[in-house]
C-alpha positions in Angstrom: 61.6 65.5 55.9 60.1 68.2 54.1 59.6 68.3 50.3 61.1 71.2 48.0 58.2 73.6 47.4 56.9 74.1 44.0 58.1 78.1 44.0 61.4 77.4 45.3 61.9 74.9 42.7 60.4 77.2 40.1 62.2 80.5 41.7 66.1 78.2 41.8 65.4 77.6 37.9 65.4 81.4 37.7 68.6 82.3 39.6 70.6 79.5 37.3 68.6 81.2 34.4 70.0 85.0 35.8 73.7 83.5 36.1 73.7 82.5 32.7 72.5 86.3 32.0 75.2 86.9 33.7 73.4 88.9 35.9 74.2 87.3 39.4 77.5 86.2 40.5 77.9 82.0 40.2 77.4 80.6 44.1 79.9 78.4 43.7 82.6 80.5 42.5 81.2 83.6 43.6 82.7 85.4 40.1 80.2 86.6 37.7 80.3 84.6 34.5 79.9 85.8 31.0 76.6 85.9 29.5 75.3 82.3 28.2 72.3 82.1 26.3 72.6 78.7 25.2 72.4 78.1 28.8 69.6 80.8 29.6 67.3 79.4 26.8 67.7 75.8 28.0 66.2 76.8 31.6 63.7 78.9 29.7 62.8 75.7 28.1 62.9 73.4 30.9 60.6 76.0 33.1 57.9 76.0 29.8 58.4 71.8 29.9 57.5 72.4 33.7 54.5 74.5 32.9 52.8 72.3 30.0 53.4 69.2 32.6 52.0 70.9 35.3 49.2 72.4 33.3 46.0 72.2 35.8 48.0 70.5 38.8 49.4 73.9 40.3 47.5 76.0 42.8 47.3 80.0 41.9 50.0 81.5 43.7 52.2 78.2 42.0 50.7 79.1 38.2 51.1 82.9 39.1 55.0 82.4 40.0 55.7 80.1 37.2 53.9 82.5 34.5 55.9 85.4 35.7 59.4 83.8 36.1 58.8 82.7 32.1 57.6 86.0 31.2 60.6 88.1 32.7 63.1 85.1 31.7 61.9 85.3 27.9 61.8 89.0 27.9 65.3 89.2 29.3 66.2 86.8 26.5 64.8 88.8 24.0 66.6 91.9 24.8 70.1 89.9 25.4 69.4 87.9 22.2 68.8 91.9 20.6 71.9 93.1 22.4 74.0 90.4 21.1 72.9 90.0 17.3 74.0 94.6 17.3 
């Protein structure tokens, strides 16, 4: 049996990230939710506790995927954060 691939791990921490955004609609339900950023900054937070873990143990395309995903997940956070503190 094949193993879950580092990006698809990394890249289905994103999409739980994006419906607590509430920008995709939940799979289960298939209704979009209402933005959660209690629930968006823990993801944030378990990707950054993935990428000090992983620190020197991930190939490039791996570190390149993970750095981006955090980088458009905390920017998104920032301007949601923004949005909601107006």
């Amino acid at each position: 049996m094949a193993g879950l691939a580092f990006t698809t791990f990394v890249l289905s921490l994103a999409s739980s990230a994006a419906i607590h955004f509430g920008d995709m609609s939940n799979p289960e339900t298939g209704a979009r939710t209402e933005p959660n950023l209690e629930g968006a900054s823990q993801m944030i937070e378990i990707l950054s506790l993935l990428e000090q873990k992983t620190k020197g143990n991930l190939s490039a395309e791996e570190r390149q995927v993970l750095d981006q995903v955090l980088y458009e997940l905390r920017l998104r956070y920032a301007r949601a954060a923004g949005e909601a503190n107006r």
